[in-house]
N, C-alpha and C positions, 0 to 999 in steps of 0.2 A: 386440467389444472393450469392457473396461468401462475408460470415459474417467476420466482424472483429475482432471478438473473438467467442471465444467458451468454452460452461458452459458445462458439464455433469449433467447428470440426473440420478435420482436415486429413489429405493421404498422403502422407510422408513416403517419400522413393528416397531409405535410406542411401542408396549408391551414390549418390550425387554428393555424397559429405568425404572428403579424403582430407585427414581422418575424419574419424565417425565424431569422436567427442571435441574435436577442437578445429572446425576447418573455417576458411577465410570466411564464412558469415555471421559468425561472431564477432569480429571484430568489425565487419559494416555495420552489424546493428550498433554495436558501442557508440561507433563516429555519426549513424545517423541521429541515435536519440541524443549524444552531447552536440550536435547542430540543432536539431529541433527546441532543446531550452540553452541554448546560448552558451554552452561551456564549450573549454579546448580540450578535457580529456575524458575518461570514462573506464572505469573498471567494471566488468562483467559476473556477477557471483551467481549461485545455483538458486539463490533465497536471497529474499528482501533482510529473512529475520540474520541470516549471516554476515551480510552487510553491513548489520547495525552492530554484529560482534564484531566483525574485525574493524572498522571505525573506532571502539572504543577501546580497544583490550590492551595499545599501545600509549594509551593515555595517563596522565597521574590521577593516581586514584581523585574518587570526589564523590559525591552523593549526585546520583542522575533524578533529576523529579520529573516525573510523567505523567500524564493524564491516569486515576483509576478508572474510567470508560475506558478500553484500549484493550486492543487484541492482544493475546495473554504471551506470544511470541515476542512480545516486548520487554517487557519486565522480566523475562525469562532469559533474553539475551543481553540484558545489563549484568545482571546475577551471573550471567557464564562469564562475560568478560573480564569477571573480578572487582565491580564497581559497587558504592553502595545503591543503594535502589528508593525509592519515596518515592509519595504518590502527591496529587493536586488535584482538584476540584472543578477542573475546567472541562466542561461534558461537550462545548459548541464547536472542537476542531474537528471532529468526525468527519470524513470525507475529501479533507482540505491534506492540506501539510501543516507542520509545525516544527519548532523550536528542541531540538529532543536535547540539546544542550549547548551552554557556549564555553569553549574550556579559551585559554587565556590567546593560543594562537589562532585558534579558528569556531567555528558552530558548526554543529551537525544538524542538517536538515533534515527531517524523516516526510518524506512526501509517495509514501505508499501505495495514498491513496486521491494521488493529484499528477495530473502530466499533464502540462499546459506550453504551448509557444512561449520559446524568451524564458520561462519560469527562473531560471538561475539568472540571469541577468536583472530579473526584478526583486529574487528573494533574497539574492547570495552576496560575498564576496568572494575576491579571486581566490584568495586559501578557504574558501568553506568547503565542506560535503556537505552532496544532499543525495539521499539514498529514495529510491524508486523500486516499483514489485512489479511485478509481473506475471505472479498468482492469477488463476485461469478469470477469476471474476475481475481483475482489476481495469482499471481504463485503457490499456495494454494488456492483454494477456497473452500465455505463453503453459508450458507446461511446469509452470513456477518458476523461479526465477528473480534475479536484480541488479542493480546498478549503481554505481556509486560514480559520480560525477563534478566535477574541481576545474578554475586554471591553474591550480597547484599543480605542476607535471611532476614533481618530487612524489608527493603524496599520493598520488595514481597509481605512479612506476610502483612504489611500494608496495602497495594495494595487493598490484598486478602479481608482482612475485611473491608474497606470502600465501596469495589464492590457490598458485600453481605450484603448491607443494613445496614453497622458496625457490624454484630455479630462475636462471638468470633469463631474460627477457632478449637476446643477443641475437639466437640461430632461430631461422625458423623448424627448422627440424630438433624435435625435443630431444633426442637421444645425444644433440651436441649439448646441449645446454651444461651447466655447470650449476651444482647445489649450491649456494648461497649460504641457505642456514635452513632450519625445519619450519615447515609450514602446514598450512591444508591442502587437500584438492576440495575445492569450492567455487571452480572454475565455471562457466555456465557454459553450456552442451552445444552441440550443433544443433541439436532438434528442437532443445527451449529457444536458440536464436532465431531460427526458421520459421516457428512460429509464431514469434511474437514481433516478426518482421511481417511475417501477414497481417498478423491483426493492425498494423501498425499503420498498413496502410488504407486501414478503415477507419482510423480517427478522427477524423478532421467528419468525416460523415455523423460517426458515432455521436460525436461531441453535441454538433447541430442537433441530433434527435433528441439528446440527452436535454437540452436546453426548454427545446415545446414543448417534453413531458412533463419539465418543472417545470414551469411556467403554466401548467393548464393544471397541475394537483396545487400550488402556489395560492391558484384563483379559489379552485373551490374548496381548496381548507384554510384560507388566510395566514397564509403561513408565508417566508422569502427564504428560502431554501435555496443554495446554490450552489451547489456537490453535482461534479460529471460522474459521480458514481453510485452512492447511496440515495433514497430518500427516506431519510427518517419523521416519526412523526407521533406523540404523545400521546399514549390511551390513558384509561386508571388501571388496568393491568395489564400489562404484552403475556404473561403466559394464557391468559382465558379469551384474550385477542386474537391468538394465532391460532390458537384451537376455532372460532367463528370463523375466522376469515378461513381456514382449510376446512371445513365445511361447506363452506359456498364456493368451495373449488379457485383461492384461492392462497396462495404461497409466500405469506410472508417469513418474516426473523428479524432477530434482535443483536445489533450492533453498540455497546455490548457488555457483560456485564461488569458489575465494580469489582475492579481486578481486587483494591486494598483488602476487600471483605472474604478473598481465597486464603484457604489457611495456610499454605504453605509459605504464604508472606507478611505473616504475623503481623499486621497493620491495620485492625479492625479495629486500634485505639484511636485513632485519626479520625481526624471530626470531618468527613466529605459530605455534607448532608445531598449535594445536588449528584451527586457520584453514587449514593445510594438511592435518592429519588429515580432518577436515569436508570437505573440499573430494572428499575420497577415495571417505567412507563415507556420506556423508548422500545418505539417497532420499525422495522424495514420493509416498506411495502415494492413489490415489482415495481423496478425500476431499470428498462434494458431497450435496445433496439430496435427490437423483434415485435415489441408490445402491438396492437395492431388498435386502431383510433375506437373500434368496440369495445376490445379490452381495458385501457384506460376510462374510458364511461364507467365500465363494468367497477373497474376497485374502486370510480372517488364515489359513485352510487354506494357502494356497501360500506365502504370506508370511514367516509364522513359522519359519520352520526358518532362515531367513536372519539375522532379527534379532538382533541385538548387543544385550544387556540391558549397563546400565550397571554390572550386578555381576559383567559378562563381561569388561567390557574391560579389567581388568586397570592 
């Protein structure tokens, strides 16, 4: 079967972390991924989707409008934060970053599924967040994981001490610290840092590869696709698609469905025609490192005759 993503594996020699859940490689990874896109600080969470809670939980209330294609941990972590929740009709940021809102002093950036050189420095200003995953399939992986990244050093510090259960940020040794006020532990781990300090330094590799294998599925499905992580791509149905394509031994999925049309979010009154179109057509075909230049032949061969070119769809 050729997989549609691909995780790396590794052997962790827990002993080298003193402590085990908070030791000085967490905070390298912080400082190297806020060097790698252009920011001065960086807060480290367990989850992307908790990053996008505590960003908002301190905020005045408002109505957050998101894409209804989008991963359901989103709309889910608006909803915990306390916020109202709406959906939008824009299916084409998939893969990319986006806008996840602009409240009066700053924007939250949700780039989950984007890590690019400089990125903050081209998308940001100095008060924004922009939160990053490190979910085993993302363009950094780790054993889940996130980041929330600012030159707001106020907004960081804050961050930093509500993650860590409120204590003060002062002593390195936790047991001086001083309670602040009540928080989480939502700190991110020695082992998710370790990890994803490895994969980290397979990017710039990654990326390149990432690039030829768009660019050669690009050609033969006429398509301009430009995600370092997904490649999606339009049938008349992705459920009877993925059933063919796992038959001829290969692995695709769908990225994803329209969240507005889940009951639990009572918004199936909302007119998103391309959010439920999307929801229909859209497939993720293998798209990883590993893919080997046979394999690739092999998906745009069986692939292609399925594809929906944007000059087909009428």
């Amino acid at each position: 079967m050729i997989k549609l993503m691909h995780v790396n594996d590794y052997v962790i020699d827990t002993s080298q972390f003193k402590p085990l859940l908070n030791d000085q490689i967490v905070e390298e990874f912080e400082q190297r991924v806020a060097e790698y896109v252009g920011a001065k600080y960086a807060c480290s969470i367990h989850s992307a989707t908790m990053a996008i809670f505590l960003c908002l939980r301190d905020q005045e209330y408002t109505t957050i409008t998101v894409p209804s294609i989008i991963p359901q941990v989103v709309p889910s972590a608006i909803c915990c934060a306390g916020q109202d929740l709406n959906f939008n009709d824009n299916t084409s940021w998939v893969g990319d970053s986006y806008i996840l809102h602009q409240f009066e002093d700053c924007k939250i950036i949700d780039s989950a599924q984007k890590l690019a050189k400089n990125q903050f420095v081209d998308e940001a200003n100095d008060e924004d967040l922009m939160i990053f995953s490190f979910y085993p399939t993302k363009p950094v992986g780790s054993i889940d994981g996130g980041m929330i990244v600012s030159n707001d050093k106020e907004k960081i510090d804050n961050l930093k001490i509500i993650s860590r259960y409120g204590m003060s940020l002062l002593k390195d040794n936790s047991w001086e610290r001083n309670l602040l006020l009540p928080g989480w532990k939502l700190y991110m781990n020695s082992i998710q840092a370790y990890v994803a300090n490895k994969n980290m330094d397979l990017l710039e590799d990654k990326t390149r590869i990432y690039k030829e294998i768009c660019e050669r599925y690009n050609d033969a499905f006429g398509l301009n696709n430009t995600s370092n992580h997904l490649y999606r791509i339009n049938v008349e149905n992705n459920d009877k698609f993925l059933e063919l394509m796992k038959d001829k031994g290969i692995q695709c999925g769908v990225h994803y469905r329209a969240a507005h049309m889940m009951d639990c979010y009572e918004r199936k009154d909302l007119d998103l025609p391309a959010a439920v179109k999307e929801s229909q057509t859209t497939a993720s075909i293998p798209f990883h490192e590993k893919l080997t230049n046979e394999e690739v032949e092999c998906i745009i061969k069986e692939v292609k005759p399925y594809v929906i070119t944007p000059s087909s769809r009428g």
